[in-house]
Backbone bond lengths (Angstrom), bond angles and torsions (degrees), N, CA, C in turn:
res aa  C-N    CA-C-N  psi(-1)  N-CA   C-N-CA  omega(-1)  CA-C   N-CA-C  phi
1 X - - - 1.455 - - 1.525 111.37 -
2 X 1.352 114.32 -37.48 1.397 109.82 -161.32 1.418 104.72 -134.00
3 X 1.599 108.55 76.23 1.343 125.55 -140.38 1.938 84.28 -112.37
4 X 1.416 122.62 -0.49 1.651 131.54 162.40 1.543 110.78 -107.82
5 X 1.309 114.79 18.21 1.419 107.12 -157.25 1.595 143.10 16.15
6 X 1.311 122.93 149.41 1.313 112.01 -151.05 1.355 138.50 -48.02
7 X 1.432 143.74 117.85 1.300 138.20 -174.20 1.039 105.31 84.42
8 X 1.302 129.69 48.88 1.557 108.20 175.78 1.304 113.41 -98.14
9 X 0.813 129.95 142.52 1.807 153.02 -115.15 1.439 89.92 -90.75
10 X 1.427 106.31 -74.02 1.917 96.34 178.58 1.300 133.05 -57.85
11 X 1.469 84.81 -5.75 2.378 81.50 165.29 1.398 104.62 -95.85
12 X 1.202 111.59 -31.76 1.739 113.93 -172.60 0.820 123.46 -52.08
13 X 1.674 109.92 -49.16 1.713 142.60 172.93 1.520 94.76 -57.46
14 X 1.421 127.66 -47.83 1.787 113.73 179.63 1.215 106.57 -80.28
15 X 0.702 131.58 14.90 2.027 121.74 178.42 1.431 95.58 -103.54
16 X 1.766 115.61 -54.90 1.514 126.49 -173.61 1.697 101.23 -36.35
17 X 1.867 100.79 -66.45 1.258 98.34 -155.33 1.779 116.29 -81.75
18 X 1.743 98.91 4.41 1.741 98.50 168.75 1.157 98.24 -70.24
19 X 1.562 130.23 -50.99 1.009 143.60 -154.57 1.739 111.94 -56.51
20 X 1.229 120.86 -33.91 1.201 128.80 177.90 1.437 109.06 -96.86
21 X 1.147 126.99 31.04 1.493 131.84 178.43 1.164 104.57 -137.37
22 X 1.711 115.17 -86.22 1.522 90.61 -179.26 2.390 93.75 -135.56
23 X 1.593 87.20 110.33 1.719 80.94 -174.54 1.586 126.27 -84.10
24 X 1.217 115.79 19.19 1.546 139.30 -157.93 1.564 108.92 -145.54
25 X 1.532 132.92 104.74 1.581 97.82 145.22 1.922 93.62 -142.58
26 X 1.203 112.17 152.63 1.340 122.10 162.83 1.841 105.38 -79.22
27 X 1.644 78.78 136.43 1.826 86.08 166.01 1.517 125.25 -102.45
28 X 1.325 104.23 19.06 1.531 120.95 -177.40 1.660 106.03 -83.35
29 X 1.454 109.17 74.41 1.607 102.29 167.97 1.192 91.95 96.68
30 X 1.631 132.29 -5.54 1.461 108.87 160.72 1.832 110.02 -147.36
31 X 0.900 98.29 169.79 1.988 107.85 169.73 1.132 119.82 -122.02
32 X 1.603 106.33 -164.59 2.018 109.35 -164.51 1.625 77.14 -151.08
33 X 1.319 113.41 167.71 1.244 142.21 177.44 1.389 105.23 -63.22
34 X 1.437 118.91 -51.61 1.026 117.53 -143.09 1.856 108.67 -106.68
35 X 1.678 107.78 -2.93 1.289 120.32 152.57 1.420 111.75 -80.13
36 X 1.167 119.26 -42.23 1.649 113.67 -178.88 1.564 97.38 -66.93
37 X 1.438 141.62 -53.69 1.142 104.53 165.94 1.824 148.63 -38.62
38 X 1.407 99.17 -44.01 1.270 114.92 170.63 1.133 111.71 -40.01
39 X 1.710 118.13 -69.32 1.228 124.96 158.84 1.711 133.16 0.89
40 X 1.412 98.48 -72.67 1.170 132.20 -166.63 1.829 95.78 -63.08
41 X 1.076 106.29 -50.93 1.766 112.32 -165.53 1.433 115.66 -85.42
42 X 1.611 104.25 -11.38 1.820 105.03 171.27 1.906 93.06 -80.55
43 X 1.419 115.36 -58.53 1.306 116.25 -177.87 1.469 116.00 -33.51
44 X 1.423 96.64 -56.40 2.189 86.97 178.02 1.551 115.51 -79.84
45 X 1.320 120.10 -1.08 1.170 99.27 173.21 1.827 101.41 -103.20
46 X 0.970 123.46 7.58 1.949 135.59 -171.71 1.976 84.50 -83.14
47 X 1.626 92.36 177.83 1.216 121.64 148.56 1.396 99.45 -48.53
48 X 1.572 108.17 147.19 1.365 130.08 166.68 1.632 129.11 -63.32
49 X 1.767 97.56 -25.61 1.316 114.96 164.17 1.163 131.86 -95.78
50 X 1.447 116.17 -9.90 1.692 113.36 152.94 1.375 114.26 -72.93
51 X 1.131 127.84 104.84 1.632 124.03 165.35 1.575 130.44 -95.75
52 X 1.470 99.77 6.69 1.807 97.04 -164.74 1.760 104.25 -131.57
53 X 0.839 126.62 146.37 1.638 129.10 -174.89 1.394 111.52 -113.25
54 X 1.192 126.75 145.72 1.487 134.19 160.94 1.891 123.70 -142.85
55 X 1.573 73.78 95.20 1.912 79.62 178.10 1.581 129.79 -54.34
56 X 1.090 119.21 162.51 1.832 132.53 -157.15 1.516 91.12 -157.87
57 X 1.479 100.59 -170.41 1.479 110.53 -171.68 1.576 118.71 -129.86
58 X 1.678 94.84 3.30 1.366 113.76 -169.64 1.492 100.11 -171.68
59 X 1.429 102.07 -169.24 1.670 111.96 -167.40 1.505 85.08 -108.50
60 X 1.434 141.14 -48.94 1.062 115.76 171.80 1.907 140.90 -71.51
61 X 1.027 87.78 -5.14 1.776 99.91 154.46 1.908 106.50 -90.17
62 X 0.799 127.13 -33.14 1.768 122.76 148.82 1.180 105.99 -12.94
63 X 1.394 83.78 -71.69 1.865 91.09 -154.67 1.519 106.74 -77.48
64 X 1.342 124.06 -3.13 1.278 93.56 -155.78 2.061 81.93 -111.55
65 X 1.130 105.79 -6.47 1.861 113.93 176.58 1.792 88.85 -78.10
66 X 1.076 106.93 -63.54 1.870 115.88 178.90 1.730 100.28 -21.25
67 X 1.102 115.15 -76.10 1.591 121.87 -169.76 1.504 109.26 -56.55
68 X 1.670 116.90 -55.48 1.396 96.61 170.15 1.546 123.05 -78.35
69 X 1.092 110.81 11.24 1.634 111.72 167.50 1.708 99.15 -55.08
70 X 1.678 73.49 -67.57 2.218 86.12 -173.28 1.572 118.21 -62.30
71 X 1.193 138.61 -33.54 1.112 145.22 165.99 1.988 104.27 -58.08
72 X 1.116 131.13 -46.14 1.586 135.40 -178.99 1.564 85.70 -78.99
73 X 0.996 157.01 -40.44 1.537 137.12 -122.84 2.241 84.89 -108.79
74 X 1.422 109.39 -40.02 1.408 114.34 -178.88 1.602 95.79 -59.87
75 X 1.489 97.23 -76.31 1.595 103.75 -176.49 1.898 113.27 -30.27
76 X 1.226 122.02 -40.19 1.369 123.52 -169.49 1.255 110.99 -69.02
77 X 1.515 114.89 -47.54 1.545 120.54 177.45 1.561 116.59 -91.16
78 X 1.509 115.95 31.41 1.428 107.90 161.49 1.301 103.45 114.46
79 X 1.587 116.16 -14.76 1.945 87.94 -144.84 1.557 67.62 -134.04
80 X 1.712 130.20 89.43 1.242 129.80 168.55 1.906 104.99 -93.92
81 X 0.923 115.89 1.99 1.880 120.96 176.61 1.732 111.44 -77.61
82 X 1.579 99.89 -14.18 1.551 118.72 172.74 1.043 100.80 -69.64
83 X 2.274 142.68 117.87 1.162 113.08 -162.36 1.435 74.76 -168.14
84 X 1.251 126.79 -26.60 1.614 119.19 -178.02 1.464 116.34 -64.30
85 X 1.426 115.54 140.58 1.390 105.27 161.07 1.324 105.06 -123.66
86 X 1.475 116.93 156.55 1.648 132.35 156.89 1.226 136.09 -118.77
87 X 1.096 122.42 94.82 1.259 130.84 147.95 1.125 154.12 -94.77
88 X 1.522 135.02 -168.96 1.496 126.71 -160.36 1.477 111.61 -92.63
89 X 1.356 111.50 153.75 1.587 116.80 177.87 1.528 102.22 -83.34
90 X 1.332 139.14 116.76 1.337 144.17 174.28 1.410 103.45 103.40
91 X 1.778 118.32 15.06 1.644 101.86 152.63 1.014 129.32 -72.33
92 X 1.327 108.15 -158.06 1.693 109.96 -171.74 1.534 104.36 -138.92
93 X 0.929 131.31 83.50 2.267 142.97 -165.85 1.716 83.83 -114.99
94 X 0.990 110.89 129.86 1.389 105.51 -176.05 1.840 91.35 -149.26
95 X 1.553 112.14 136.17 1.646 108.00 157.18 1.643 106.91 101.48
96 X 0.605 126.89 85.88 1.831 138.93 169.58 1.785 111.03 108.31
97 X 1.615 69.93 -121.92 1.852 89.27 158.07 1.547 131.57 -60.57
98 X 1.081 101.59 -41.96 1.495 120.88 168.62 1.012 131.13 -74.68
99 X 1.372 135.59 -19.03 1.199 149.50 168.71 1.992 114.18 -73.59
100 X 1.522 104.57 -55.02 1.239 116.91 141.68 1.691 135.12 -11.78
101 X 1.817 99.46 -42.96 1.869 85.46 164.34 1.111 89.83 -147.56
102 X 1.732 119.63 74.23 1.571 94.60 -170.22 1.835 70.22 -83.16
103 X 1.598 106.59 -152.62 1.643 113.63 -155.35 2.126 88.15 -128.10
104 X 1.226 111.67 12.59 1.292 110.47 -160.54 2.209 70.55 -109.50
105 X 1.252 94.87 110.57 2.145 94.00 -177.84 1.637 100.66 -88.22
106 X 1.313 146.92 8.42 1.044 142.78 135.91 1.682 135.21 -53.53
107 X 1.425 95.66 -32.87 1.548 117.92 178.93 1.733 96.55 -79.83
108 X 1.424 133.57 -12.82 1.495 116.56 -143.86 1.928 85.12 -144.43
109 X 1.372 118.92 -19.18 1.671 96.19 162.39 1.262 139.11 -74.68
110 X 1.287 126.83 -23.26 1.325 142.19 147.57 1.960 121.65 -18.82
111 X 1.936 88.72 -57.19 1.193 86.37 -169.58 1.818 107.95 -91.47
112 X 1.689 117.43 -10.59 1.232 111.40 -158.83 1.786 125.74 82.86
113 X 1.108 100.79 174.80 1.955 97.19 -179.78 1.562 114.17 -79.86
114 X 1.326 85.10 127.07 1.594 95.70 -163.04 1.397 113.56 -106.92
115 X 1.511 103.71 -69.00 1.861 118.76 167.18 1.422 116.88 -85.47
116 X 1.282 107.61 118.89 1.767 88.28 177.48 1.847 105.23 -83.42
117 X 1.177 107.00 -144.14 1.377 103.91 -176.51 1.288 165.09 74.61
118 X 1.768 85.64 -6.91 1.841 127.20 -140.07 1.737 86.49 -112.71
119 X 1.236 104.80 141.25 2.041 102.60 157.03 1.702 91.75 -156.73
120 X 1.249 91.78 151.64 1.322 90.80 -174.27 2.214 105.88 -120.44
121 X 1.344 96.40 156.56 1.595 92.22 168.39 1.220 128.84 -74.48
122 X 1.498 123.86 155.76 1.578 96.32 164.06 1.551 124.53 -88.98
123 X 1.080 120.78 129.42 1.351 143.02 177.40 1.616 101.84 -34.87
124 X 1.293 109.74 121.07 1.418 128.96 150.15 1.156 134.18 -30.94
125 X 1.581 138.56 -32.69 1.171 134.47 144.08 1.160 157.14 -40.02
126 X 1.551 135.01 81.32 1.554 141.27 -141.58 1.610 85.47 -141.97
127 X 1.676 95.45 103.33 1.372 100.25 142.14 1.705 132.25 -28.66
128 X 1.447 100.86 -71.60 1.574 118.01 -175.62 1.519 103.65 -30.60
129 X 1.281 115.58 -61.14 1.470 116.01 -178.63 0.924 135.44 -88.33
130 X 1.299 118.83 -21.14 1.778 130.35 -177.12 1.654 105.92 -109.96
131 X 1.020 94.43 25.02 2.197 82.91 -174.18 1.285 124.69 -57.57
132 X 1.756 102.83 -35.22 1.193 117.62 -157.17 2.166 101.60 -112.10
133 X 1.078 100.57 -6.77 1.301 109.71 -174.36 1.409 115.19 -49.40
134 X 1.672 135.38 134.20 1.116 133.30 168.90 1.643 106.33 -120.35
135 X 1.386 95.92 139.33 1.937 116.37 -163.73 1.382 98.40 74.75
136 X 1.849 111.68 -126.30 1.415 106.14 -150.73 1.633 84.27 -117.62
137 X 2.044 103.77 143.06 1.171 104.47 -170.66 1.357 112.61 -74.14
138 X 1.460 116.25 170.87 1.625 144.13 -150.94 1.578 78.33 -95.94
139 X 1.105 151.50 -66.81 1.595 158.21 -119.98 1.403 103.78 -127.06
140 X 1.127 102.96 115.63 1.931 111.58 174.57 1.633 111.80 149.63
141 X 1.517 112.77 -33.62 1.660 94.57 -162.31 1.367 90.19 -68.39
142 X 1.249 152.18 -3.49 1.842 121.10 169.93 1.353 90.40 -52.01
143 X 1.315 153.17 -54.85 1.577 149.35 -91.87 2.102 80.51 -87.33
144 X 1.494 104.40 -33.57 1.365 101.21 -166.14 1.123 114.26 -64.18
145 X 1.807 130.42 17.65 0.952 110.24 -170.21 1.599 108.32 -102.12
146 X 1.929 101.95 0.83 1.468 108.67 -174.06 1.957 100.00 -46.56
147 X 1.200 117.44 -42.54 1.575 104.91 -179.73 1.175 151.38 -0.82
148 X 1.826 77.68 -60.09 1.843 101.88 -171.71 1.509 80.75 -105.38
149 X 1.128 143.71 12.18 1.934 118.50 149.34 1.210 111.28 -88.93
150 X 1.746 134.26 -23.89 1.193 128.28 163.55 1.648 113.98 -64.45
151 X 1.586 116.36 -48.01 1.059 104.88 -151.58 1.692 89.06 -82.93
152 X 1.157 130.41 19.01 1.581 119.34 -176.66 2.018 86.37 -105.12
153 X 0.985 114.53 -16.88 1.483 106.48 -175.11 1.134 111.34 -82.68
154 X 2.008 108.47 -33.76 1.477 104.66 173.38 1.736 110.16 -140.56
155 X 1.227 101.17 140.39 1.493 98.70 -167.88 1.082 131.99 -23.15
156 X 1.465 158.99 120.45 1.216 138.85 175.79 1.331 116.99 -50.50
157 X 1.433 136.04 -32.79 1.284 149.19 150.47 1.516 123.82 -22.42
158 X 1.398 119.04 -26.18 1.057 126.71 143.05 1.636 153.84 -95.40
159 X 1.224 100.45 27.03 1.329 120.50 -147.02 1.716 97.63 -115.80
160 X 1.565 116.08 86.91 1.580 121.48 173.61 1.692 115.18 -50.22
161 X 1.337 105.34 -43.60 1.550 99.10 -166.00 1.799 97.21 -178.59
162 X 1.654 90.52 163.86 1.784 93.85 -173.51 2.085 82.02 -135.94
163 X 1.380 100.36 131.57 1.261 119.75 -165.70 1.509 100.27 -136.05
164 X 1.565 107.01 106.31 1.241 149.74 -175.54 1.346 108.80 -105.62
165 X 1.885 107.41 152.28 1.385 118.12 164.36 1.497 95.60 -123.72
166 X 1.685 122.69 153.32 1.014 147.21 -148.35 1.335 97.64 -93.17
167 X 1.922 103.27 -57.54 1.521 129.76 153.93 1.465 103.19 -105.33
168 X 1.805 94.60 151.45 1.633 87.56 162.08 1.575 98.26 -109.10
169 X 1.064 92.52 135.64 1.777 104.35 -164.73 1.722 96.11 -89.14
170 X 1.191 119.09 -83.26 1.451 120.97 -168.78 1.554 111.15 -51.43
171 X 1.087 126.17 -11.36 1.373 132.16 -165.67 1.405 120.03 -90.20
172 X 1.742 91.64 -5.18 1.692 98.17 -155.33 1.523 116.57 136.90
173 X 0.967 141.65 -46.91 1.276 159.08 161.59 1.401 97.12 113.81
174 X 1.101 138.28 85.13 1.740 134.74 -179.54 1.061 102.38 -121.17
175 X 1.383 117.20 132.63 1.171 144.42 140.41 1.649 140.27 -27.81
176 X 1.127 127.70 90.34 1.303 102.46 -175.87 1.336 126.52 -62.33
177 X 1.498 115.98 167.35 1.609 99.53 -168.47 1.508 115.24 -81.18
178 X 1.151 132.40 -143.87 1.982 124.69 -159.29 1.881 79.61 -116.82
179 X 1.507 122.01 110.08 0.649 107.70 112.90 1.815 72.36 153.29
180 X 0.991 133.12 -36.08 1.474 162.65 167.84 1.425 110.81 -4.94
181 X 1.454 107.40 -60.43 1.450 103.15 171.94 1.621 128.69 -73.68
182 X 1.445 108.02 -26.28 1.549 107.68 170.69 1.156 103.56 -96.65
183 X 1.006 147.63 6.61 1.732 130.51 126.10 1.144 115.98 -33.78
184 X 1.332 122.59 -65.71 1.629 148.08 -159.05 1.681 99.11 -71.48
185 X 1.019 97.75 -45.00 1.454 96.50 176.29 1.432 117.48 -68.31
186 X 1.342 129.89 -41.61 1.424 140.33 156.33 1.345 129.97 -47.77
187 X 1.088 114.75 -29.78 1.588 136.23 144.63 1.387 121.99 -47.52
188 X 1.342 110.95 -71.82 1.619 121.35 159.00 1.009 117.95 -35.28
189 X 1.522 125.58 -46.93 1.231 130.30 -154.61 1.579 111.57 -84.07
190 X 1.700 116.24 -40.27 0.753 130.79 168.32 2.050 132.63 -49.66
191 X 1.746 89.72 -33.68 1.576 99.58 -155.65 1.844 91.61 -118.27
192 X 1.564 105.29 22.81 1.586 113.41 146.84 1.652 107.96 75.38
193 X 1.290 105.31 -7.04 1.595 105.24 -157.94 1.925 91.65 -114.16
194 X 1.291 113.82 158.57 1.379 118.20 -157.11 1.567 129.34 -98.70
195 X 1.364 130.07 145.14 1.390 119.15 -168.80 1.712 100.08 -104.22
196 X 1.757 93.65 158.54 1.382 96.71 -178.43 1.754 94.81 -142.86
197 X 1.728 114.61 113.25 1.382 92.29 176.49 1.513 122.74 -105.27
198 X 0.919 129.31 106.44 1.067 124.68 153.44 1.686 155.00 -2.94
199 X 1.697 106.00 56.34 1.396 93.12 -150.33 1.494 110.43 -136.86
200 X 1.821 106.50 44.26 1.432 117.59 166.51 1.624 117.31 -33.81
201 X 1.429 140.99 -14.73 1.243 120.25 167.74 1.879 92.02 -155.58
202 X 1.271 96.61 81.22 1.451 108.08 158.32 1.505 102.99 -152.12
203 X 1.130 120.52 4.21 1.396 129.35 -175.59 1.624 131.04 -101.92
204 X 1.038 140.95 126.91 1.626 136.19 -178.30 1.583 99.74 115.14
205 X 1.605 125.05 35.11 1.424 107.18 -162.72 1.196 133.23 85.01
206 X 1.376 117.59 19.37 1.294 124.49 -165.67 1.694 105.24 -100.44
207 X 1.379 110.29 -14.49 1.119 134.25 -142.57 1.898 96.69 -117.62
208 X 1.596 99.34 -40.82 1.321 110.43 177.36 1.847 79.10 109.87
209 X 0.793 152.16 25.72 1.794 140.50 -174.35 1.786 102.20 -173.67
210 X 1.139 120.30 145.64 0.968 131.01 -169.46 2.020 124.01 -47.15
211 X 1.176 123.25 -18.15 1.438 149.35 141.34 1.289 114.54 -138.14
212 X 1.833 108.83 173.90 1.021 111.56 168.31 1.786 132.47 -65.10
213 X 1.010 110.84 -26.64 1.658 124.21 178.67 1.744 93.71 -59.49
214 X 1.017 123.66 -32.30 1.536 112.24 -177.16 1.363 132.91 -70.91
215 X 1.318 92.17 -21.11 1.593 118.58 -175.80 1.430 101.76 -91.42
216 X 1.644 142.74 -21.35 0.827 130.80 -158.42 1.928 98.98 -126.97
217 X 1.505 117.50 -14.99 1.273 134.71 178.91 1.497 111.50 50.28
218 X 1.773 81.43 71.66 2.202 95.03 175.02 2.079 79.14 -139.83
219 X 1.416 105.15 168.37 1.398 121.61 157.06 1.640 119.67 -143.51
220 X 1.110 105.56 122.60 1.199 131.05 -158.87 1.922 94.10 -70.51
221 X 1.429 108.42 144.25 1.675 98.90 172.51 1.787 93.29 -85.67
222 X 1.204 130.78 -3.98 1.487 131.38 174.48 1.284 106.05 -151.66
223 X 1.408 113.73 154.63 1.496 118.84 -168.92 1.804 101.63 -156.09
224 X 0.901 104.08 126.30 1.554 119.72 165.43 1.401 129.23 -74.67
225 X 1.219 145.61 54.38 1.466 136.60 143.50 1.364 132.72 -16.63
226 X 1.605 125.31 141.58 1.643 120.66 162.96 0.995 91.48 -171.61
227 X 1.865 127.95 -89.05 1.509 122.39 -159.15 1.069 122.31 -51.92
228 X 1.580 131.73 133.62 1.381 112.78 -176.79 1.347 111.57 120.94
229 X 1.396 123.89 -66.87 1.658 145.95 130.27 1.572 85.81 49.65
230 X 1.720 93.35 -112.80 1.166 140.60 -177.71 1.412 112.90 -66.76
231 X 0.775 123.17 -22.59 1.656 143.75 -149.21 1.767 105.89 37.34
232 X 1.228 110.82 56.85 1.389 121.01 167.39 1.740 121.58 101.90
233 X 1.597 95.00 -32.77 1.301 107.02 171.17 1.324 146.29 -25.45
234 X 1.615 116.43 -54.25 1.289 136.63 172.57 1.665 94.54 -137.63
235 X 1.216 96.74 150.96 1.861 93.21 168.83 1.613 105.19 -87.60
236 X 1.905 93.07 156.12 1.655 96.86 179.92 1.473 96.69 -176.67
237 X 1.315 122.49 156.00 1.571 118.26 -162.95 1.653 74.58 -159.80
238 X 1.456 112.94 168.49 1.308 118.02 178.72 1.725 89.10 -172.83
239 X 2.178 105.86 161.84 1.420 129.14 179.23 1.258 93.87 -119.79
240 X 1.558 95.98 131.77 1.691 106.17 161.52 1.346 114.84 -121.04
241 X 2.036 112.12 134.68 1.374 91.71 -135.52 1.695 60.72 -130.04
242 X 2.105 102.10 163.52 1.689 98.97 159.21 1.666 126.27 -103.06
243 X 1.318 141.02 148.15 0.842 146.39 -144.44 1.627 122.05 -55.30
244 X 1.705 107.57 -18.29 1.575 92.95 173.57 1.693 93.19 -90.99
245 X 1.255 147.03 23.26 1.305 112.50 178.70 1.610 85.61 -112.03
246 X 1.242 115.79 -16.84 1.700 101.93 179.69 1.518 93.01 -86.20
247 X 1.377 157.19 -23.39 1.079 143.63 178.42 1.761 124.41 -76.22
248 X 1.577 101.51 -31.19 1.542 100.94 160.51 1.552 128.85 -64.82
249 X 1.268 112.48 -17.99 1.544 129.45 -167.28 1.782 84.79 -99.85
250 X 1.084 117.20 -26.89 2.014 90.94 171.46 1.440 102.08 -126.73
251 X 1.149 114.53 48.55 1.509 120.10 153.70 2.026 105.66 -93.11
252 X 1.094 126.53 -12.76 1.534 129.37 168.81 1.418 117.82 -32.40
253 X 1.292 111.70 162.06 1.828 114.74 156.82 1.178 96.10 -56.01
254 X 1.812 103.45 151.12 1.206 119.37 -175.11 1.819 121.98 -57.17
255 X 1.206 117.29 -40.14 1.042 115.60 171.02 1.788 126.02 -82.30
256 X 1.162 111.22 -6.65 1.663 117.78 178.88 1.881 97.06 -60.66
257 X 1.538 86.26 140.08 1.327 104.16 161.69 1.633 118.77 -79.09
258 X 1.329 107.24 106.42 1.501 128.24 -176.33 1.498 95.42 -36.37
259 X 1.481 140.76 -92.01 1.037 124.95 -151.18 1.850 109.57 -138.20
260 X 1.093 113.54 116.54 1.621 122.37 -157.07 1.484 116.22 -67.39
261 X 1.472 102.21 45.05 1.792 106.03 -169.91 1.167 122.14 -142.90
262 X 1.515 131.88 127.85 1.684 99.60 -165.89 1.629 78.45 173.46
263 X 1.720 120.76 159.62 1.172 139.79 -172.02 1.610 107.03 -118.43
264 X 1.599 112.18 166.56 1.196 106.86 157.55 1.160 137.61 -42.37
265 X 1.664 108.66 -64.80 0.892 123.69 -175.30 1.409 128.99 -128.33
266 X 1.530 91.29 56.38 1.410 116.64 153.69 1.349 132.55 -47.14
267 X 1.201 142.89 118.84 1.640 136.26 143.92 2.434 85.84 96.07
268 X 1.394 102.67 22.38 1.453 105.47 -166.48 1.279 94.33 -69.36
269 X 1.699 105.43 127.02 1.477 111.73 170.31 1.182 145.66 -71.12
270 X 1.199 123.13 34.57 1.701 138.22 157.36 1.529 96.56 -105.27
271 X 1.398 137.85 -24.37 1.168 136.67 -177.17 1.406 95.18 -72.80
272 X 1.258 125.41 -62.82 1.560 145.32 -164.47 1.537 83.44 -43.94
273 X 1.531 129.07 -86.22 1.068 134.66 -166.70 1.346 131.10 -40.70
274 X 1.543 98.34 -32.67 1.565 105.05 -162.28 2.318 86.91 -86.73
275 X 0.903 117.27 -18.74 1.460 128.74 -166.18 1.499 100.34 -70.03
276 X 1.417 109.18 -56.25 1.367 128.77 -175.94 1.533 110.21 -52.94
277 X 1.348 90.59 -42.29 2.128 91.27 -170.72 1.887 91.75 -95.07
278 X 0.960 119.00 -14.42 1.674 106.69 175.36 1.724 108.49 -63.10
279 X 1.552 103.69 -43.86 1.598 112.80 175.30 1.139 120.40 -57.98
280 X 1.148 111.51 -23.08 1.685 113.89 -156.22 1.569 104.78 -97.11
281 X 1.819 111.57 -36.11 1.079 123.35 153.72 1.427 132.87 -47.14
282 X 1.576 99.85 -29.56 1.792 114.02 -169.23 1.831 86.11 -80.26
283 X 1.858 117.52 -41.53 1.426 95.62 -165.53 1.567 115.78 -84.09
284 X 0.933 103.55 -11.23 1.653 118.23 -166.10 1.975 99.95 -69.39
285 X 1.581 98.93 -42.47 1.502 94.18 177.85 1.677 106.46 -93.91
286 X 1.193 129.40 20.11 1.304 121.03 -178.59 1.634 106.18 54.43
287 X 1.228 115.00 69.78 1.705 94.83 -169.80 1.794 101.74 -106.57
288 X 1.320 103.22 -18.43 1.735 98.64 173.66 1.911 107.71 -161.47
């Protein structure tokens, strides 16, 4: 979170002087200068194929805008029967919809069965084989082949998106093994239906590279951002999406509202500001 450590002067100084300009704006039908910048500077530092941003207020509103990104984006182009999701056993989906199947079953007995639709993988972590492992373990990418045993149980035709962590952070911090995620991704890629990874705190250098997908060389058609952001400052979570799923969502009649989802205080400009000078801080010290 607090990857500038606390108060540091050149974010403070940008919050102060957003603050005396403009300390309020809704992103419902409009923007600020200084979010469209933000914008602009997650995109060039992302994959080359994410081009479009969508602010949140956290990493777990990320994820939970992330899923109905992909769930609205099927529905828009015809194919709304696309409705399954998959994810991992020992993630971390936390907060609405997402919270509903995250794969962590401590987070989800409390409330009972909530979302149907949901199956999750089994998690990569095996003592037996990896005990002794240093970096990312030798033993696991077969595991990616659970895929094609789900999707043989249920049509691939129904299958919205497969929502992965890079790391599983809350779970332990594990590593996937060498080769695991671009399997998974090849899978995806293959059976037409879309990935979303999950990677509210593997991102800003956390990784040693500008997100986690870089470190592991997969690209997500959606990606979740938050920790790091701000580096703790103001809260802020953001979606990075690639250009045909933001282009099907404004192919509508001219007046339709592109996509029916969005927070108060979304894209809020002390966040914007404080984001901008967190980056600038990250390049100024060479930190990744």
């Amino acid at each position: 979170m607090l990857q500038c450590r606390h108060c540091h002067p050149k974010i403070v100084e940008a919050i102060q002087k957003q603050a005396e300009t403009l300390d309020y704006a809704t992103a419902f039908q409009l923007g600020h200068p200084t979010i469209f910048a933000m914008a602009e500077k997650l995109v060039d530092m992302a994959p080359k194929e994410l081009t479009h941003a969508f602010f949140t207020n956290s990493g777990s509103e990320a994820v939970d805008t992330a899923l109905k990104i992909a769930l609205a984006y099927h529905r828009a182009r015809g194919e709304g029967h696309r409705t399954r999701l998959i994810g991992e056993k020992r993630d971390i989906m936390v907060l609405v919809l997402a919270g509903f199947q995250s794969g962590m079953s401590p987070n989800r007995k409390m409330f009972g069965a909530m979302l149907p639709g949901v199956d999750h993988l089994k998690h990569t972590h095996n003592l037996e084989h990896n005990a002794y492992s240093v970096g990312q373990p030798k033993w696991g990418d077969h595991l990616a082949d659970q895929l094609t045993e789900i999707l043989m149980l249920h049509d691939p035709s129904t299958v919205a998106a497969v929502i992965m962590e890079p790391i599983a952070g809350s779970a332990g911090v594990y590593l996937p093994p060498v080769g695991y995620l671009i399997e998974s991704e090849k899978y995806v890629m293959s059976m037409e239906f879309y990935s979303s990874l999950i990677k509210v705190i593997t991102g800003f250098g956390r990784t040693g590279s500008n997100f986690g997908s870089d470190a592991f060389g997969v690209t997500p058609d959606i990606m979740t951002i938050a920790k790091g952001m701000t580096s703790g400052t103001v809260p802020m979570g953001g979606v990075l999406v690639k250009e045909e799923i933001y282009d099907t969502f404004m192919t509508g009649p001219e007046d339709a509202i592109e996509f029916f989802h969005g927070y108060t205080y979304s894209g809020h400009p002390l966040a914007a500001a404080a984001g901008l000078a967190t980056l600038k801080v990250y390049e100024e010290k060479g930190a990744f």
